[in-house]
LOVEX-369652 format. One line per 8 residues: number of its first residue (from 1); their letters; for each residue y, z, x of C-alpha. Coordinates in nm, 3 decimals. Each point is the difference from the previous one (the first is absolute). Example, Ala and Ser with C-alpha at 12.3 -4.5 7.8 and 13.67 -1.06 7.14 Angstrom:
1 = as = -0.450/0.780/1.230 | 0.344/-0.066/0.137
// end
This chain:
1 = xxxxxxxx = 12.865/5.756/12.452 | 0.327/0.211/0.088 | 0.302/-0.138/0.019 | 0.075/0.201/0.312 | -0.259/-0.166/0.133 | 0.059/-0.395/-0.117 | 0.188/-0.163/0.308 | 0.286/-0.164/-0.134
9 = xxxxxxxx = 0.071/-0.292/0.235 | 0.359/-0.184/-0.038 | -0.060/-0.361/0.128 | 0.241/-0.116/0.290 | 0.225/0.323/-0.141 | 0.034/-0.106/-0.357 | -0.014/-0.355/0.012 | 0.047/-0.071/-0.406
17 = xxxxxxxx = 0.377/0.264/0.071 | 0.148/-0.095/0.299 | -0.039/-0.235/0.310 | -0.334/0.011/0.111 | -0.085/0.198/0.339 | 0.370/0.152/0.026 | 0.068/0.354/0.054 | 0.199/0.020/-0.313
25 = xxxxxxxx = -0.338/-0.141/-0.168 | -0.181/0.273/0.175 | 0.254/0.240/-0.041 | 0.012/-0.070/-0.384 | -0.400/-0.009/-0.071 | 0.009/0.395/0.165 | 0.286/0.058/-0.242 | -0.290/-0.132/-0.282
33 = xxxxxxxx = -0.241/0.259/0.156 | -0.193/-0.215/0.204 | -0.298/0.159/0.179 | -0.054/-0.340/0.284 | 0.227/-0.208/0.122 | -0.115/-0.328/0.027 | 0.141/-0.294/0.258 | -0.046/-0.274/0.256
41 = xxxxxxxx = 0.046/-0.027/0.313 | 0.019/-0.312/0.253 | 0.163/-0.012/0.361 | 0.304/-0.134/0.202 | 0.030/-0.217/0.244 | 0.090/0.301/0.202 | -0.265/0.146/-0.080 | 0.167/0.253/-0.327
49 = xxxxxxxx = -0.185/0.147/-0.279 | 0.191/-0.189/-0.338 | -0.072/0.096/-0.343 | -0.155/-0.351/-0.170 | -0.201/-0.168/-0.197 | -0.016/-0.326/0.177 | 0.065/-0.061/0.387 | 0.251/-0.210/-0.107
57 = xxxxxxxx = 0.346/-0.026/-0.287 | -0.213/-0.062/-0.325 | 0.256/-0.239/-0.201 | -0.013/0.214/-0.322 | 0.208/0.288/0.126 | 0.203/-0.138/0.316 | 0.324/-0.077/0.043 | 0.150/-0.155/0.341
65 = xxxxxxxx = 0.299/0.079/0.169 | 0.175/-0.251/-0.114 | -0.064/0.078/-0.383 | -0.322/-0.298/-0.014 | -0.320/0.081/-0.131 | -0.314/-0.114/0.173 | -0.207/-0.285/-0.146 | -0.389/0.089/-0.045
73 = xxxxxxxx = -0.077/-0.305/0.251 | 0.196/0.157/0.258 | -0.053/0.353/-0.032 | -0.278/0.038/0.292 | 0.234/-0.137/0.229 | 0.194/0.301/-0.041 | -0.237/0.174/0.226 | 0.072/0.413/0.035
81 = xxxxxxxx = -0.248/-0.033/0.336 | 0.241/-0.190/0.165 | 0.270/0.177/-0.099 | 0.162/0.302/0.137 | 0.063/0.252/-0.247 | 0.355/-0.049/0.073 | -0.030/-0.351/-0.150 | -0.177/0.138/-0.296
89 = xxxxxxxx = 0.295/0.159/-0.136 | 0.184/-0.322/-0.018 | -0.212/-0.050/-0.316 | 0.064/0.206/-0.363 | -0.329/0.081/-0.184 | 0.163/0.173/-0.284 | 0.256/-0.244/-0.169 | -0.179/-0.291/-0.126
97 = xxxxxxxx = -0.077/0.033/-0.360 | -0.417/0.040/0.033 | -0.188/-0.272/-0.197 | -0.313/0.206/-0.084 | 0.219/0.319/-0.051 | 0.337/-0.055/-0.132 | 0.043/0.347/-0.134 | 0.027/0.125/0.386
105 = xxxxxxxx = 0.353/0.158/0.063 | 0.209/-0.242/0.242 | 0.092/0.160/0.352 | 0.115/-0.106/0.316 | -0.274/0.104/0.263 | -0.205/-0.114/0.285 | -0.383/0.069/0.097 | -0.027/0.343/0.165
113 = xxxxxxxx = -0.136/0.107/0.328 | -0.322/0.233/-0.091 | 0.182/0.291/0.227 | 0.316/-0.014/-0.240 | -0.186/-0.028/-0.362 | -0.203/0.289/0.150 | 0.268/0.212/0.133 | 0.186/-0.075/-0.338
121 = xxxxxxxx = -0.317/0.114/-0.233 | -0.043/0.345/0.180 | 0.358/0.069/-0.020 | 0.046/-0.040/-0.319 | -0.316/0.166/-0.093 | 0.146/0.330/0.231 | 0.323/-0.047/-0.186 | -0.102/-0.004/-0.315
129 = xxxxxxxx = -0.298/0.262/0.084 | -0.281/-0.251/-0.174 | -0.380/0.030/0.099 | -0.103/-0.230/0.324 | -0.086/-0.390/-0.088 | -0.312/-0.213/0.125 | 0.092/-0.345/0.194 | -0.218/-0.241/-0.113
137 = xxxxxxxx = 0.040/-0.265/0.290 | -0.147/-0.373/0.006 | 0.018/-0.198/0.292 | 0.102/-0.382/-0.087 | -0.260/-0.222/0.243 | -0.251/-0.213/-0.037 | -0.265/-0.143/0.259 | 0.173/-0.355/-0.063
145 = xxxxxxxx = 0.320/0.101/0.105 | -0.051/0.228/0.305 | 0.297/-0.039/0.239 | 0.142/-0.237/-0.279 | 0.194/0.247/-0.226 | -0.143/0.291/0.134 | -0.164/0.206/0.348 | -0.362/-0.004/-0.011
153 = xxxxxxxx = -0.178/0.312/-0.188 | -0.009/0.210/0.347 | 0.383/-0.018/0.044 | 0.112/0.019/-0.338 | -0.158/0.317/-0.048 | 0.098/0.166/0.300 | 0.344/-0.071/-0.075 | -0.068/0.105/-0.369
161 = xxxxxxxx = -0.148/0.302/0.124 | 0.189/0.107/0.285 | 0.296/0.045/-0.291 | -0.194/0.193/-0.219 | -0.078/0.244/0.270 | 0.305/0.043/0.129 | 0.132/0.087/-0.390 | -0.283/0.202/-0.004
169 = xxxxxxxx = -0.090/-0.118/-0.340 | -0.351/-0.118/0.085 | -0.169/0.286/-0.203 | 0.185/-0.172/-0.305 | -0.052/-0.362/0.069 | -0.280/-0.264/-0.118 | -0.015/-0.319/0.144 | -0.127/-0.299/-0.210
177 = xxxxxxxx = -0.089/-0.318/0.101 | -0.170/-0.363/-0.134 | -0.073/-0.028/0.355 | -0.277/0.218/0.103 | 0.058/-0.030/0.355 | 0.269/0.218/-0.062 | -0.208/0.247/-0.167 | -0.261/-0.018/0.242
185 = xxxxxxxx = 0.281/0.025/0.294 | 0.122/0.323/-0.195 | -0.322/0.146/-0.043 | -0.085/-0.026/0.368 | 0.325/0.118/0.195 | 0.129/0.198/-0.336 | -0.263/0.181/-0.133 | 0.219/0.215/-0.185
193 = xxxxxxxx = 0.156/-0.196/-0.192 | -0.096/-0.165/-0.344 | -0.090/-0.306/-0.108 | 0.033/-0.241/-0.306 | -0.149/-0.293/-0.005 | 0.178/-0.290/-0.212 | -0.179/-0.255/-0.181 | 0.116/-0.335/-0.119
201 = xxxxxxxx = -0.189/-0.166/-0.308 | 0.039/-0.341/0.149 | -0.290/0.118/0.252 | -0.275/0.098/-0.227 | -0.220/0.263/0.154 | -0.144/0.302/-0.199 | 0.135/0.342/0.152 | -0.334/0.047/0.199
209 = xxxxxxxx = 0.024/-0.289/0.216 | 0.330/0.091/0.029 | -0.062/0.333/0.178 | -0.283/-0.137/0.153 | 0.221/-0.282/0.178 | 0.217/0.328/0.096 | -0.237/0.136/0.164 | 0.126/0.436/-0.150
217 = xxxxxxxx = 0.072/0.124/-0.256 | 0.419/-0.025/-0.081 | 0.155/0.341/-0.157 | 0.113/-0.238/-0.317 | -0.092/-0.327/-0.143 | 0.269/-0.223/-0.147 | -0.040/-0.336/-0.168 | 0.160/-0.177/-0.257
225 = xxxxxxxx = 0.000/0.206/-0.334 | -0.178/-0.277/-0.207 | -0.292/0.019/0.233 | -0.055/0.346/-0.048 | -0.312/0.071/-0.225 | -0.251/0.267/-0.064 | -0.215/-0.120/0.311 | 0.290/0.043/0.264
233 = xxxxxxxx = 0.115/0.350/-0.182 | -0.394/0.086/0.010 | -0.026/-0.107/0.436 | 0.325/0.181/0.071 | -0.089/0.294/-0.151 | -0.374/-0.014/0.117 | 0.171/-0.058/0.372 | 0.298/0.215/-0.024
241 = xxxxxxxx = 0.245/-0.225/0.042 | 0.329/0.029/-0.248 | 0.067/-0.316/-0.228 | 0.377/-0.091/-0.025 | 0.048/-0.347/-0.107 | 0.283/-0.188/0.029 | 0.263/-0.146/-0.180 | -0.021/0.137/-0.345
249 = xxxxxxxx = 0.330/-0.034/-0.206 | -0.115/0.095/-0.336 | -0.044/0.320/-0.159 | -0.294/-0.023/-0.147 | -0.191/-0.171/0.277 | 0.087/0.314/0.200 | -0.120/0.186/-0.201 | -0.312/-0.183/-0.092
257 = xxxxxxxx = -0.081/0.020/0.356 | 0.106/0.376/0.044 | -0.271/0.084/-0.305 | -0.237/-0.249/0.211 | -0.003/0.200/0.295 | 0.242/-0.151/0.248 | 0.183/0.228/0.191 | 0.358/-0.099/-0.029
265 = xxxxxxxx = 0.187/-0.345/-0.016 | 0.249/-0.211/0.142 | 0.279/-0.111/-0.208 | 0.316/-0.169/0.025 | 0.101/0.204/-0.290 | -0.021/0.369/0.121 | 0.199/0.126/-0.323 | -0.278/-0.108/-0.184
273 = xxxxx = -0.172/0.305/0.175 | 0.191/0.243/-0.199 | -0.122/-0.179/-0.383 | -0.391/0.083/0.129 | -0.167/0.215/-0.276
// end
């Protein structure tokens, strides 16, 4: 396969560098030649587009305003939903020395509106004259927690959407999703835009029933890299859908799967990009 062609996906920004889902995480995976972008995003109480992994303060990488850290028993009741996003800069996301990634460098930053970590990417990328990046986009919800930690499907892509279009960025954005209401939202009211669809191990379904529960074909496939075998390479390729699994950290799994077939990866790691033979 060519290179030019592999998409090189930096997880949350460059989660294994810097503060996960940060512009200076995003801003430092382009620096590493990213070709995607990938994030999280979950919504405010008043109803704001926040770059996240969780709809709430995970207690690995926040900080309070008072200089506490927030035990894992308590950590849903810091609920971004209810919050405005005024509120959610009360809390620092890049201080805390990260359990699971201690090389990260330490910064003092808060979760980003989508509209700023966008507006931040394509200036830099005008700035510094670099080549146009993809937005790889999933939406945090889950059936179980509809109007919990999040709007229902409907509502949270509108709002998801609405942004995209008014960036006018939706020729360079994917949408990905474990909830395929989402996708199937998308698919109806967005035609144009693509579509990955997630999968979790924990749920064991074979890629077939997968797109079968879907109910379309999505533009990419993306499960968890040790699920990835010569049968899912063979039905995305017989389908035309792209295989980029997710979250491969090593380089010779990434490049295992790049000699399989799979048509880029996500990494926390996105130096390791630049060591691919």
């Amino acid at each position: 396969m060519n290179d030019t062609l592999f998409d090189k996906q930096g997880h949350r920004g460059c989660r294994g560098l810097m503060p996960e889902n940060t512009i200076p995480a995003f801003l430092r995976a382009i620096d590493l030649g990213v070709t995607t972008l990938e994030l999280d995003v979950v919504i405010t109480n008043d109803r704001q587009v926040l770059v996240s992994h969780e709809p709430f303060f995970n207690h690995e990488i926040t900080t309070q305003e008072n200089g506490a850290f927030i035990n894992k028993e308590d950590e849903k009741l810091f609920n971004i939903y209810k919050m405005s996003y005024e509120q959610t800069l009360r809390f620092d996301v890049g201080l805390k020395i990260h359990p699971r990634f201690p090389n990260q460098k330490k910064i003092k930053v808060t979760k980003p509106l989508l509209a700023d970590m966008i507006d931040s990417i394509e200036a830099h990328n005008k700035k510094h004259s670099l080549r146009s990046i993809q937005y790889n986009i999933e939406t945090k919800c889950l059936p179980e927690t509809d109007n919990l930690f999040h709007p229902e499907p409907n509502e949270f892509v509108d709002l998801l959407m609405n942004l995209i279009i008014n960036k006018s960025i939706q020729e360079r954005v994917i949408v990905q999703s474990f909830d395929i209401r989402t996708l199937q939202y998308l698919k109806v009211n967005y035609p144009s835009v693509k579509t990955s669809l997630l999968y979790e191990p924990a749920i064991v379904k074979d890629v077939l029933k997968q797109i079968e529960e879907l109910g379309f074909l999505p533009d990419i496939y993306s499960p968890d890299y040790t699920t990835v075998d010569k049968l899912v390479v063979s039905v995305c390729k017989d389908k035309g859908i792209k295989l980029i699994p997710w979250t491969v950290n090593d380089l010779k799994i990434i490049q295992d799967l790049k000699q399989m077939g799979a048509d880029g990866v996500i990494s926390d790691y996105p130096d390791l990009f630049n060591k691919l033979v």
